[in-house]
N, C-alpha and C positions, 0 to 999 in steps of 0.2 A: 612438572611444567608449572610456571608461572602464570598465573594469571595478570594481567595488564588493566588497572583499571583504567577507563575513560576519564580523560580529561576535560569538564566543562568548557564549551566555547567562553575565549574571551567576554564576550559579551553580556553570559551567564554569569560569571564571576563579578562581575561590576554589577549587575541586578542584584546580586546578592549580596554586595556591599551594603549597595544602597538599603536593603532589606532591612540593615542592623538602626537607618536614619527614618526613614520612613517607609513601613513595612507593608502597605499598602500599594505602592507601585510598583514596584513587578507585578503585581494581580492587573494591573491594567495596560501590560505590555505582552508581546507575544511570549518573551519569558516565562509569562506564568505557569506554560505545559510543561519546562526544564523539573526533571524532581526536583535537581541541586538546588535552582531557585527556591523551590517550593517550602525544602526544609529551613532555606536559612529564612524566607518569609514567617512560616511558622514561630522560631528563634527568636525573631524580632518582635514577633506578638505578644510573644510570653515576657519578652522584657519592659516593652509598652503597656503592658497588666502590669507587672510589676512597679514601675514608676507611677501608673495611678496609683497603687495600694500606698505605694511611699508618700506622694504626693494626700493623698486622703488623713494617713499617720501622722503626718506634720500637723492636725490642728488637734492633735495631744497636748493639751498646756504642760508648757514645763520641758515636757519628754519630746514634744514635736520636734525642736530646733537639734537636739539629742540625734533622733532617729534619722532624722531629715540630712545631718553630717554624713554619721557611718552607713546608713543606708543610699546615698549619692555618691561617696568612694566604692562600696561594692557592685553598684549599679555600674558608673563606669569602665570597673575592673570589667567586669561581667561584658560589656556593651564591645571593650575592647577585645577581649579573647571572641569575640565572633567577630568581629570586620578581619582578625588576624587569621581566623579560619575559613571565612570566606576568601578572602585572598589571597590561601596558602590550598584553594581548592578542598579543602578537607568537609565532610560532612561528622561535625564530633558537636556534640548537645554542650551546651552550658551548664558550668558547675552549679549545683544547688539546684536551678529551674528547667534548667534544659528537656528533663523528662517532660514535665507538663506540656508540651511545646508542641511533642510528639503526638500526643492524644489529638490535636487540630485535626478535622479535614478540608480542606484548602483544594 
């Protein structure tokens, strides 16, 4: 027999959008008991860390504007494969950071 997973409510799906823009709200909507929410919140966290550490690297003389390129293409690559996973319903971590993301408790 097949198991059938659960499809997040519309509504959940769009909070977890949103998660990947600003990952702090769904924590302030009833969404935040959804796990679906919960993980892409998490997701979002960890790329929001992310972008500080990138944004902090830029005032590397020299190598900052360097970093600050290919680390803003990976970041969006990155930013993209989860709003595409959010809206494809899927709970799948981000390449490279994803793990860290998971360790939150939220």
């Amino acid at each position: 027999m097949v198991e059938e997973k659960s499809q997040p409510e519309e509504k959940n799906v769009a909070m977890a959008i949103v998660a990947y823009i600003l990952f702090f709200v769904p924590l302030l909507t009833e969404a935040r008991k959804d796990p679906f929410v919960k993980y892409h919140v998490k997701q979002g966290l960890i790329l929001f860390i992310a972008a500080f550490i990138l944004c902090v690297l830029t005032w590397i003389p020299i190598a900052g504007p360097i970093i600050f390129l290919f680390g803003g293409i990976i970041l969006f690559i990155l930013w993209l494969i989860g709003v595409l996973n959010a809206a494809a319903s899927k709970k799948e971590s981000l390449p490279l950071i994803g793990k860290f993301g998971e360790r939150f408790k939220i």
